[in-house]
C-alpha positions in Angstrom: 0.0 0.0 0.0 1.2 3.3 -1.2 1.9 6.5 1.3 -1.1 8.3 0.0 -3.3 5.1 1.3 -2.1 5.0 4.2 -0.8 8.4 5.4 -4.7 10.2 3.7 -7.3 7.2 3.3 -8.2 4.1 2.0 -11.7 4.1 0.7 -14.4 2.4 -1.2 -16.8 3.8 -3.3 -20.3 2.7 -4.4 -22.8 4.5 -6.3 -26.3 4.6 -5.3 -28.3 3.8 -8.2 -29.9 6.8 -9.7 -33.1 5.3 -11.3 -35.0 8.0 -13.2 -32.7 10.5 -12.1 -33.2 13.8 -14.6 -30.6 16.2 -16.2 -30.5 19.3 -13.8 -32.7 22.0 -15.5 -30.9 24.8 -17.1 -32.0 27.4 -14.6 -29.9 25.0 -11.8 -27.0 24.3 -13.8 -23.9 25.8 -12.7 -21.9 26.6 -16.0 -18.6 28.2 -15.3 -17.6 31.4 -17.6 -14.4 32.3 -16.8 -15.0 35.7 -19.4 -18.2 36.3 -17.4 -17.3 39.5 -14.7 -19.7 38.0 -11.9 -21.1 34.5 -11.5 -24.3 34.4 -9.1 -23.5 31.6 -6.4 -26.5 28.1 -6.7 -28.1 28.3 -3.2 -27.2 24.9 -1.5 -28.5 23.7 1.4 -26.0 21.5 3.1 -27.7 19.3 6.2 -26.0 17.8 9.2 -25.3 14.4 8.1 -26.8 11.9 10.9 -24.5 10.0 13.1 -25.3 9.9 16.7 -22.0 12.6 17.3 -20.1 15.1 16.2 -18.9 14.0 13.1 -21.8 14.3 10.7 -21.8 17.7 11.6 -18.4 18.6 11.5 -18.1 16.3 7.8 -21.0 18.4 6.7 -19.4 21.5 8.0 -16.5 21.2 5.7 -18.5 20.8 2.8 -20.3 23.6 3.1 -16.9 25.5 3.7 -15.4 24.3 0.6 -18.4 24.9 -1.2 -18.7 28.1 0.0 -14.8 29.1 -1.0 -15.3 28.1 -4.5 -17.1 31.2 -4.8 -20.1 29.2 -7.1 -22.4 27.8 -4.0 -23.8 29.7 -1.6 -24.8 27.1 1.6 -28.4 28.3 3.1 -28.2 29.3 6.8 -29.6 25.9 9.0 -31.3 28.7 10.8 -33.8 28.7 7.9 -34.2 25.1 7.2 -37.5 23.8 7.6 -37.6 20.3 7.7 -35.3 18.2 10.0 -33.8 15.2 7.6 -34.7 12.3 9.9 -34.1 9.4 7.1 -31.3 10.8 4.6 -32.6 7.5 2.3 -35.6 8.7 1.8 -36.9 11.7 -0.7 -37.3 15.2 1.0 -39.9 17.4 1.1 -39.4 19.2 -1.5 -41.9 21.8 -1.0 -39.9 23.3 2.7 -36.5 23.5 0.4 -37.7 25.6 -2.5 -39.2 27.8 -0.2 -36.3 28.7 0.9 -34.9 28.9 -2.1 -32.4 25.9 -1.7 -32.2 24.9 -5.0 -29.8 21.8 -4.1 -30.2 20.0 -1.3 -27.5 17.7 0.7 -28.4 15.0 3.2 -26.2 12.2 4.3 -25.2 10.0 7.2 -22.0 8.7 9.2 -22.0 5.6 10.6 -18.9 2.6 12.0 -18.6 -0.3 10.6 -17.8 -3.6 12.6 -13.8 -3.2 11.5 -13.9 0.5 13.1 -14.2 1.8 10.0 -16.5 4.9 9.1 -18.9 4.8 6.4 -20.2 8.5 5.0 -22.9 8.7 2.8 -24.6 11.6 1.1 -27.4 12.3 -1.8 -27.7 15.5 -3.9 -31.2 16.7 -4.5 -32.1 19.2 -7.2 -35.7 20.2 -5.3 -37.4 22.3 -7.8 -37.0 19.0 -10.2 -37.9 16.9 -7.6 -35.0 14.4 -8.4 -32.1 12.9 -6.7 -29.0 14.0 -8.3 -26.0 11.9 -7.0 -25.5 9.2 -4.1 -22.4 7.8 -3.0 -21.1 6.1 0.0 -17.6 6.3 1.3 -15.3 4.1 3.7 -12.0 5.5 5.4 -10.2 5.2 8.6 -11.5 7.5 11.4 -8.6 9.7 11.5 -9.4 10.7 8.0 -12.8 11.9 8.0 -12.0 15.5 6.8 -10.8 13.9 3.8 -14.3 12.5 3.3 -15.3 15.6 3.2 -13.5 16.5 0.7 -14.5 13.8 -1.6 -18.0 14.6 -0.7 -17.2 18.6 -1.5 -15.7 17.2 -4.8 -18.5 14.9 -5.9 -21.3 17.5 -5.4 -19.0 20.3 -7.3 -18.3 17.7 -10.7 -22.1 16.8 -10.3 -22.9 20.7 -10.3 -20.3 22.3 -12.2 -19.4 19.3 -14.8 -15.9 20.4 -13.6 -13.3 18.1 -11.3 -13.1 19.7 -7.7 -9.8 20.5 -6.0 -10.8 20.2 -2.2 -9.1 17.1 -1.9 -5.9 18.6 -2.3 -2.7 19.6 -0.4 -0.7 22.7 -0.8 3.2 22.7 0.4 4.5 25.9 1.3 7.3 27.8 3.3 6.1 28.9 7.2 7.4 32.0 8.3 7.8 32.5 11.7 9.7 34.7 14.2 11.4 39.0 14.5 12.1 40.7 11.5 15.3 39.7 10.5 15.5 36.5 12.7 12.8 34.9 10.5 12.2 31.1 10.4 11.5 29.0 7.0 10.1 26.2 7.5 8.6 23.7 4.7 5.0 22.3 5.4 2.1 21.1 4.2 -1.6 21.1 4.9 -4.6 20.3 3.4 -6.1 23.2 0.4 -8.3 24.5 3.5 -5.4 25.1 5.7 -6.1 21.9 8.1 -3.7 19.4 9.1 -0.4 21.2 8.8 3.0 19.0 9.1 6.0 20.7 9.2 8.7 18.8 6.8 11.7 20.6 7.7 13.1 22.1 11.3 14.0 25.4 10.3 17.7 24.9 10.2 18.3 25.9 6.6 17.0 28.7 4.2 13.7 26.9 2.3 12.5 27.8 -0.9 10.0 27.5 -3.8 8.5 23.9 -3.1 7.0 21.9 -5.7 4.9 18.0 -6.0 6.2 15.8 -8.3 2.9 14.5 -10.2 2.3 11.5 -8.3 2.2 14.0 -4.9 4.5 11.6 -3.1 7.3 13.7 -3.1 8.4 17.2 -3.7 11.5 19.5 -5.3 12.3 22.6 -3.5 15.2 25.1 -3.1 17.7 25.2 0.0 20.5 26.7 1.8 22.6 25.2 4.0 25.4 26.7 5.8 27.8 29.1 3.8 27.0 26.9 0.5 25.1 28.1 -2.4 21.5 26.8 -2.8 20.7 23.8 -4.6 18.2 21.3 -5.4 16.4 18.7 -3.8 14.4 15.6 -3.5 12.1 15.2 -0.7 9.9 12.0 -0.2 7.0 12.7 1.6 6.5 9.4 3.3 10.0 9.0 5.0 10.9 12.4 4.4 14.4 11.3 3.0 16.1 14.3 1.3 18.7 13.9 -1.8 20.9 16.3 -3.7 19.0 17.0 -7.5 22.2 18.1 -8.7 26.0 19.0 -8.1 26.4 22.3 -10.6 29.4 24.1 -8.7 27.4 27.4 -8.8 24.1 28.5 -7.8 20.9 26.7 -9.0 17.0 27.6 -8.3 13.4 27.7 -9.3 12.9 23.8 -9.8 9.7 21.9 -11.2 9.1 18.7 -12.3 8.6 17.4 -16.0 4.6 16.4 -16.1 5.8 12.7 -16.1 7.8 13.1 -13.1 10.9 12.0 -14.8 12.8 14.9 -15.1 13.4 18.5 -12.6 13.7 21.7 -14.7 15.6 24.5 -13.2 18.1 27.6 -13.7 21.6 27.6 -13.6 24.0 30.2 -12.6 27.2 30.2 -14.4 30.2 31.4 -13.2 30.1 34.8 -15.5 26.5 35.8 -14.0 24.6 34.4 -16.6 21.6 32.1 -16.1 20.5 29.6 -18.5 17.9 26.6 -18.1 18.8 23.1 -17.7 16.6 20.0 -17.2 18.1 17.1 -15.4 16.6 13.2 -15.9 16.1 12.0 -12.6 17.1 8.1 -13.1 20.3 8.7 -15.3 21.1 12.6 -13.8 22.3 13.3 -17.1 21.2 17.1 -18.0 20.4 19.1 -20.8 21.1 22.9 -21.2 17.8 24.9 -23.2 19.1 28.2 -23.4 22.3 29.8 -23.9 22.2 33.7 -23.7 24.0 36.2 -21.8 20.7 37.1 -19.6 18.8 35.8 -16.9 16.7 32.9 -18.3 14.5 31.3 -14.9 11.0 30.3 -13.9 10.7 27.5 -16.4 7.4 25.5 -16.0 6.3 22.6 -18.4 2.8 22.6 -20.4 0.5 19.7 -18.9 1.5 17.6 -22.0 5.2 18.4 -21.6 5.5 19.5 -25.4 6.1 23.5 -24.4 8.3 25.3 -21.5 6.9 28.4 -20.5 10.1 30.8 -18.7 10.7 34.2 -17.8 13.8 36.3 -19.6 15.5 39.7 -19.9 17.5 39.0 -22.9 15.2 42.1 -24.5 16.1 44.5 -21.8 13.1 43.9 -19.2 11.9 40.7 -17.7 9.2 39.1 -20.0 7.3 36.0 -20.9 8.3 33.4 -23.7 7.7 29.7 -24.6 9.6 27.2 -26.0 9.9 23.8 -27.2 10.4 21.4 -24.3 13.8 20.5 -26.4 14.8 24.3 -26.4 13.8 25.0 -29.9 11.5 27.5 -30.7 12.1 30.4 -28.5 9.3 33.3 -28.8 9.0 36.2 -27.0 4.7 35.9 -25.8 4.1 39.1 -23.1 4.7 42.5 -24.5 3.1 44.5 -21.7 4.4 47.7 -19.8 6.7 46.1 -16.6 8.1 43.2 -15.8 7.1 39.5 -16.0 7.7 36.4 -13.1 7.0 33.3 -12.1 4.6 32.6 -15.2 3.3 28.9 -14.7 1.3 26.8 -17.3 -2.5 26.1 -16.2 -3.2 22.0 -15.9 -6.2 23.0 -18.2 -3.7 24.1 -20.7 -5.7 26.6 -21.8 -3.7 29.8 -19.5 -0.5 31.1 -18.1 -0.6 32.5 -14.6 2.0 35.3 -13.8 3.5 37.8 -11.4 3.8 41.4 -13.0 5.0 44.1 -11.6 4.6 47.8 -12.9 3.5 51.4 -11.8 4.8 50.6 -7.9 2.8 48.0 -7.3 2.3 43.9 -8.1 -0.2 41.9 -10.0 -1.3 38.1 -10.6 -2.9 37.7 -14.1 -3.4 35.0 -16.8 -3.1 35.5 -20.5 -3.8 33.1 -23.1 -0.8 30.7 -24.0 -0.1 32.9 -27.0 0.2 36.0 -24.9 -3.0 37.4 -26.0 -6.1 38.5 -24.2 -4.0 39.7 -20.7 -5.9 40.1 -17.3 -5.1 41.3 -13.7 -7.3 38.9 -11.7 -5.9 41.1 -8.3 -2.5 43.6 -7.2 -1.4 45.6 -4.5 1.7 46.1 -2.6 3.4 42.7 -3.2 1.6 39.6 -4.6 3.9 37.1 -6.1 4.2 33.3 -6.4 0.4 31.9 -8.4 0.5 27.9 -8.5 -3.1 26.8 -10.1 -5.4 24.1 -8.3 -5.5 21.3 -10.5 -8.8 21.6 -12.3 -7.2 24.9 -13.9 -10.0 27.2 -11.9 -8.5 28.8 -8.8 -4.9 30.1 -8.1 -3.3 30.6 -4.7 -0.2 33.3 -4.0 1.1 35.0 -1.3 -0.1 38.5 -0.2 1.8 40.9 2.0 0.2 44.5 2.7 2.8 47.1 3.5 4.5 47.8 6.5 2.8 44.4 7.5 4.9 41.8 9.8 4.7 39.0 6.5 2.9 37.6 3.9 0.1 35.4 4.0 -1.5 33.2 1.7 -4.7 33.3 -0.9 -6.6 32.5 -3.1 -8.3 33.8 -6.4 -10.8 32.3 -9.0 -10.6 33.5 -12.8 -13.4 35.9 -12.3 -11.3 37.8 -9.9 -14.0 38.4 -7.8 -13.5 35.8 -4.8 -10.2 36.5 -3.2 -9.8 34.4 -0.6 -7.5 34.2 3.0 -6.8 30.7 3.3 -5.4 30.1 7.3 -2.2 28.9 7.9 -0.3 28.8 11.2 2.2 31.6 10.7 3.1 33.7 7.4 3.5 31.8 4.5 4.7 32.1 1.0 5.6 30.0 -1.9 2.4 27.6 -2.1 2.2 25.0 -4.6 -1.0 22.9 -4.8 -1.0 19.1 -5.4 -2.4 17.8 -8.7 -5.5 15.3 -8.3 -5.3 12.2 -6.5 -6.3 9.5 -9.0 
């Protein structure tokens, strides 16, 4: 059994069968527009699922949350329900939901099985249809029972949206803690809501710019140690067993991972202040140099396919935005924009590149199209930096610091631009990189 199994969940799931079940009527359908300036949140009404305790209510708890985040579901207040859900297998009253105005309804129940196990079910009503939308039925170990909720927060926004969710997710990032000036880094990881944080590293050494690998059981990321220049490594998530990604004799940073896993992309300092990009195959450690100018050539970050490299440059006098072939061929300037471009990274939808820009004082995160085209701010102010996209290509997260505040903090942004979001975290944080999907 593999780390994610046994360090997340192991779990079953069955399908309810959805006899007679009808298509959600138009006027119910979510459909995401990420052009559209303002998307009007579907009112959900998310009950406490039944299970003689606390934990129906907190597993339906963090589904409403997550729903709630997306920015696309807006949970009813239990204060207004009308009916009390006393058999979540049986069809609601309709009638007491769409009055007020719940136009999806959620009911479910937690129960233990005889092996100590916990079984979660829910069903998705559409109540001005009348119809059961979804059912499912999940089995986990107890400790795990937020990431049920998750699953359960996923199902009901694919159902919805026709999209994949992203709240069962993990984001690694760099905890900042302590005096200006004396500040700790620490690498850590929680779950997308900010739950469950594990630190990964002790604060010894300078931590930077974490990043998964695709199978999220292990991650790259950028460190000091000592009086030496930073380099690369491996960590594995499971044992958290750390290796060296490379032995350049000068300075190397901004790491990512081929979309196979197989290979780290980074930048390269050479000894005449140059910096050039270099991938490096992780079984053979043999490397390949993609650029050779006398600029800065960094941020490199692969299309999901792996057939383009997206990287930022200054070879035309100001740092901008180009794309190559994953081979190095094929170099083409794609931002030409007033300031200066960082930290672009390819959506998983392939459809966007995410950026930092700064210009007129102040910074910005925006997407363009992966031609350069059609531009947009999705939020700025004093320093925002660092987007990394949740998997289903909808949502980004960064870091946000305010000025003369004590650090940054992390958010989070959909592609309307309109639901900026503080996502929690124990101390400051910065540098966040989301997990891709759990298969």
């Amino acid at each position: 059994m593999n780390v994610l199994s046994r360090f997340l969940i192991a779990f079953a799931v069955f399908v309810t069968g959805l006899t007679g079940v009808a298509v959600l009527p138009a006027r119910a359908l979510v459909e995401i527009d990420i052009n559209k300036g303002n998307i009007e949140p579907l009112p959900i009404a998310v009950t406490d699922f039944l299970s003689g305790g606390q934990i129906g209510t907190d597993i339906s708890s963090v589904v409403a949350a997550d729903l709630r985040r997306s920015g696309l579901f807006a949970p009813v207040d239990k204060a207004a329900f009308i009916e009390k859900i006393s058999n979540p297998d049986a069809a609601p009253r309709f009638e007491d939901w769409k009055v007020i105005n719940a136009q999806t309804l959620v009911t479910g129940r937690v129960s233990q099985e005889p092996d100590g196990r916990l079984k979660a079910e829910f069903r998705l009503w559409d109540t001005f249809a009348g119809q059961q939308l979804a059912g499912q039925q999940f089995f986990a170990n107890r400790a795990n029972w937020r990431r049920v909720a998750h699953i359960i927060a996923d199902a009901i926004y694919e159902r919805l949206t026709g999209e994949k969710g992203y709240f069962d997710t993990r984001i690694v990032f760099i905890d900042e803690s302590g005096a200006r000036g004396q500040t700790t880094k620490r690498l850590a990881i929680m779950d997308q809501d900010g739950a469950n944080v594990r630190y990964l590293t002790n604060g010894e050494d300078l931590v930077l710019t974490p990043r998964f690998s695709p199978s999220r059981q292990e991650i790259t990321y950028m460190s000091y140690v000592g009086k030496e220049p930073p380099r690369v490594y491996l960590l594995q998530l499971e044992t958290g067993q750390r290796e060296l990604v490379s032995n350049f004799p000068g300075m190397t940073f901004a790491p990512r991972f081929s979309p196979d896993g197989q290979k780290v992309i980074m930048s390269f300092v050479r000894d005449d202040g140059d910096t050039n990009i270099y991938t490096m195959d992780l079984r053979s450690r043999t490397t390949q140099r993609l650029t050779s100018t006398n600029a800065i050539d960094t941020s490199p970050s692969y299309s999901p396919d792996g057939s383009k490299i997206v990287f930022t440059s200054d070879r035309g006098g100001r740092a901008q935005i180009y794309v190559m072939n994953a081979n190095g061929s094929g170099q083409k300037r794609i931002s030409f924009g007033n300031g200066a471009y960082s930290t672009p990274v390819w959506s998983p939808r392939g459809d966007l590149i995410a950026f930092t820009k700064q210009s007129g004082g102040q910074f910005s995160i925006g997407v363009m199209r992966t031609d350069g085209k059609r531009e947009r701010i999705l939020v700025s102010g004093f320093l925002v930096e660092g987007p990394t996209w949740a998997p289903n290509g909808r949502v980004l997260m960064y870091f946000r610091q305010e000025r003369g505040a004590g650090g940054p903090k992390l958010h989070s942004i959909d592609l309307t631009g309109r639901n900026e979001q503080r996502v929690e975290s124990p101390n400051f944080g910065s540098d966040p990189a989301w997990s891709p999907l759990l298969e």
